[in-house]
C-alpha angles and dihedrals in degrees: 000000000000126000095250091047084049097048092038088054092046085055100042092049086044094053095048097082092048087172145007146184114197107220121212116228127213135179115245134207139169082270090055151247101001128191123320120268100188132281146267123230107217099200121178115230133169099272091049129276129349118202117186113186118200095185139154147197096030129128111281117243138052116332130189114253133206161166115225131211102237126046096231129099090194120139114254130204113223122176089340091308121113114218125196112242093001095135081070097076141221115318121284111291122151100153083060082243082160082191137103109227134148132279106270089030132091096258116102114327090231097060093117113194116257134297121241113212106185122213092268089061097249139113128205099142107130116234126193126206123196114191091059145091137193099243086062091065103052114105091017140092141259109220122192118198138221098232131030129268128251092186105243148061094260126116101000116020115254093019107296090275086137122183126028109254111167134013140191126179113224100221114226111250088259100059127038098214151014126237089223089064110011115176080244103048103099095155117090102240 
């Protein structure tokens, strides 16, 4: 290969994430936001969005990924019932889709595909996800789930993902973190 294709494809790979956020992680329970497992770096390029998770101590397996609608990890009380991370919203939805559906589909834009959690307990896999732009995460969270994702609403609602698991807050381009899961914050609240 010649030195200008060379240089041309080095350009071309370096234009394509015009932009990122790297997102903190941090386990959830119905106590609160826990320690910090790691991160994912949600970059634009010119096919959508690009997430790239470098995460550890989580279940191995599949696990249901999305983007929810409010920047915020905080534990939530429904019907009597406290749900981890449940300050943080439905899933992203802003055509009112009110349905699950897959990543590239016309369910909720912020049905992410799933996570892979190697045996190890860590996740590093790239997903892309098409439908989406970086300017639609700000302000919202990243929920991991305790179970996959079958990509519809049959036979459990939302999936099947479960239990939330793990949470991060996207911080709006004017702030660089959330008090509800600070890069600092390691106690579960």
């Amino acid at each position: 290969m010649n030195k200008t294709i060379t240089t041309l494809l080095l350009c071309s790979v370096a234009s394509v994430a015009t932009a990122e956020i790297m997102v903190p992680m941090h386990l959830v329970n119905d106590q609160g936001v826990g320690e910090k497992i790691g991160h994912i770096t949600v970059s634009q390029t010119t096919h959508g969005i690009q997430l790239k998770p470098d995460l550890r101590e989580l279940p191995p397996g599949m696990r249901g990924f999305h983007l929810h609608d409010k920047g915020n990890c905080d534990t939530a009380e429904k019907d009597g019932k406290v749900t981890p991370a449940g300050a943080a919203g439905s899933h992203y939805d802003p055509h009112n889709s009110e349905k699950h559906g897959a990543p590239w589909g016309d369910g909720h834009k912020g049905d992410l595909p799933g996570l892979y959690v190697n045996t190890g307990g860590t996740s590093t896999q790239p997903l892309a996800a098409p439908r989406l732009t970086l300017e639609e995460f700000y302000g919202r969270a990243l929920v991991i789930h305790a179970g996959g994702d079958n990509y519809s609403d049959y036979p459990e609602p939302l999936g099947g993902g479960g239990a939330r698991i793990a949470c991060g807050v996207i911080p709006t381009p004017d702030t660089s973190s959330n008090p509800a899961v600070s890069d600092t914050d390691t106690d579960t609240k």
